[in-house]
N, C-alpha and C positions, 0 to 999 in steps of 0.2 A: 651507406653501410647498414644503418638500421632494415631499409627497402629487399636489400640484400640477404640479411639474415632470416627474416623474414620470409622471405621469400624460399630459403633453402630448409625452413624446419615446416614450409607449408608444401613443400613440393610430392606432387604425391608419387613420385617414381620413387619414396623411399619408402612407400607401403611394401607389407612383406607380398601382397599378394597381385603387386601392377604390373609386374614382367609373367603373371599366368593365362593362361590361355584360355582358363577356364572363368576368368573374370569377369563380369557381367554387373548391370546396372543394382541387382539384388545382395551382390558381394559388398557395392560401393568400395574400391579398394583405395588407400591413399588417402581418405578425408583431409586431411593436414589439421594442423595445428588448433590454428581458428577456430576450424566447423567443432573440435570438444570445446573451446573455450565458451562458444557460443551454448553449447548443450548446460555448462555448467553454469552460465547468466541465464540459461531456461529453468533451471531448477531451483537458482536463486527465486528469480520471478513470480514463482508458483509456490513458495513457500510463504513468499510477502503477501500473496495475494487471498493464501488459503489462511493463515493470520488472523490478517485485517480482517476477512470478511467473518472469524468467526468473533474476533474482538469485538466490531459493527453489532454482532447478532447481541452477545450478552449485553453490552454496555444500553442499548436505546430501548425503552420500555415505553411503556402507553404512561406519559407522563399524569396525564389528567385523570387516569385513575386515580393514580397516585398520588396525585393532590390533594383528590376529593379525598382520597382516605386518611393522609396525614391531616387533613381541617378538619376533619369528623372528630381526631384525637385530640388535635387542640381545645374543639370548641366545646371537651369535657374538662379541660384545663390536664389533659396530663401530658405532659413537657416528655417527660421520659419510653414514654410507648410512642410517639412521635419519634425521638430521636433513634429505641431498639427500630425503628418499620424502616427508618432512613438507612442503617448498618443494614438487614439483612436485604437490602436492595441496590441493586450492581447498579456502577452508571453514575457520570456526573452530574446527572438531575440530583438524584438523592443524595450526592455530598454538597450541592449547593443550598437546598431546602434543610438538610440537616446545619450548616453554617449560618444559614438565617436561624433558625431555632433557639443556637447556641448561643447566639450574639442578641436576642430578644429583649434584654433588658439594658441594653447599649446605646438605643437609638438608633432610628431611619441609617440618620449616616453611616455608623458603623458598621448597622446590617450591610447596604450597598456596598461598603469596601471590602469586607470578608466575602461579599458574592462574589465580585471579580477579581479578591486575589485568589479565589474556588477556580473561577474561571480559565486563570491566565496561566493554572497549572494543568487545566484538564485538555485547554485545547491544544497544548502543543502532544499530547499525549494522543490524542484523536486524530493529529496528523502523521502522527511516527510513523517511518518507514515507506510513506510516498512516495519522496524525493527519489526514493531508489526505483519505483517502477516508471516515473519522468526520466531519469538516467538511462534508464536500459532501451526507453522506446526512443531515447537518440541514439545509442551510440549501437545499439546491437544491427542498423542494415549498414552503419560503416564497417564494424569488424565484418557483416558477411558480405558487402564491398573489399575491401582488402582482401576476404578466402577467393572472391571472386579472379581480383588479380592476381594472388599465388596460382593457381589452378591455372589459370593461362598462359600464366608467365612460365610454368614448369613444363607446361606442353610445349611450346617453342623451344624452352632450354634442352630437351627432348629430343628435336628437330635437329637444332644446329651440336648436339654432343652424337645424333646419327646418322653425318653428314647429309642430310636432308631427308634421310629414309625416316619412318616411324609405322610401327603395327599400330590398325586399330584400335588394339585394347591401349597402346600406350597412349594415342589422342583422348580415348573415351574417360580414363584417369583423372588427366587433370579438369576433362567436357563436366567430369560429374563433381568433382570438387567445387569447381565455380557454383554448378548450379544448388548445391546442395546447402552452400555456404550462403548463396544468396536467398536461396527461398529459405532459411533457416531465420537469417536476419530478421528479413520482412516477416515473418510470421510470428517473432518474440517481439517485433515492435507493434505490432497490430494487438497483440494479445493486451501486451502492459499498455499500451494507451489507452486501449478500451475497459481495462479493470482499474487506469487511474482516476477516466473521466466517473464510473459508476461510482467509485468508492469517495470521489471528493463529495461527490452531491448524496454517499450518506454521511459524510462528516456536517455538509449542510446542512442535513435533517437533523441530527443531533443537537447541533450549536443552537440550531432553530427553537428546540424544546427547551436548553438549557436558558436562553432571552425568553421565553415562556417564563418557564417556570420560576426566575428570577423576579419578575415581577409579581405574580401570584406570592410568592414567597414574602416577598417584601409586603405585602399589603395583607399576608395573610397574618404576617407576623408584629408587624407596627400596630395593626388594629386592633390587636388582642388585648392591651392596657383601654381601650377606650369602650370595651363592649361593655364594663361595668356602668349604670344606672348614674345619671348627670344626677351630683347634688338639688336638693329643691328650694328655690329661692323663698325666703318671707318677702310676702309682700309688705 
């Protein structure tokens, strides 16, 4: 039933222009069903992907500048010009080094907890929205598998609805739906797996800086009670 329905809202003898004479592979007449649903998983695709890559862009900074300049701040002892550099700077580097900051007079441990509960809120934030272009590079050459068998399935049902007669334009119909449907597929899946596999390995580089900078932080921030001058023993 499903196969069937399917099949009659993808069939392209219900384009207005597959019974014209004047139809041609530039017309494409009859796409069905599918080939827009798939156009509309293209446009999802490309919106995750233009996204992500401009989220990528603002959030990862040259961490080690920025290091160097929030330790330059500390080591005049001002806490709060540290903390204003961490605010005007995008990116979960700067809200992990400003947590250390904040937690400075807490102790080692404390810092390291506030690091990774910084952590465990930024990175699922760096992955938002993947899972959907991993979704779309499977399922999108099935749905242009299925446009494929509406499209052929329509041209035989074609055949036997004109007792075995058919015009070429009405074979070419469902010829181009199959192929339009398939190379549609294949082309959305190729797209989002290759802007999943780029885009995981700049979440890499990110996380990368962020276990940087966590330890820089920590060690930049524990050490600061200890730069003052060791009491002097009597001998």
């Amino acid at each position: 039933m499903l196969i069937a329905a399917l099949l009659a809202a993808a069939d392209p003898t219900n384009g207005p222009a597959a019974g014209s004479s004047a139809a041609g592979p530039a017309e494409a007449p009859g796409l069905g069903l599918l080939f827009w649903l798939l156009l509309v998983l293209a446009g999802i695709a490309v919106s995750v992907i233009i996204e992500r890559l401009l989220y990528y862009h603002r959030v990862q900074i040259d961490s080690a500048q920025f290091l160097a300049g929030v330790k330059n701040v500390l080591r005049r002892d001002n806490v709060i010009e540290a903390v204003s550099i961490c605010d005007a700077t995008p990116g979960p580097v700067s809200r992990i080094v400003k947590s250390a900051i904040l937690n400075r007079d807490a102790g080692r441990e404390r810092i390291e907890e506030s690091i990774q509960e910084v952590g465990q809120v930024e990175v699922p934030r760096l992955e938002s929205h993947l899972t959907v272009l991993a979704t779309l590079a499977q399922v999108a050459p099935l749905i242009g598998l299925l446009g494929t068998l509406s499209g052929i399935g329509g041209t035989f049902r074609r055949l036997q609805t004109g007792s075995g007669f058919a015009t070429p334009i009405d074979l070419f119909a469902g010829v181009w739906q199959a192929l339009y449907s398939a190379g549609l597929g294949i082309a959305i899946a190729v797209v989002c797996y290759t802007a999943y596999n780029y885009l995981v390995s700049r979440v890499k580089s990110v996380v990368h800086d962020m276990e940087r900078a966590s330890k820089e932080a920590v060690k930049m921030v524990a050490s600061a009670p200890d730069s003052s001058p060791a009491p002097v023993r009597a001998n």
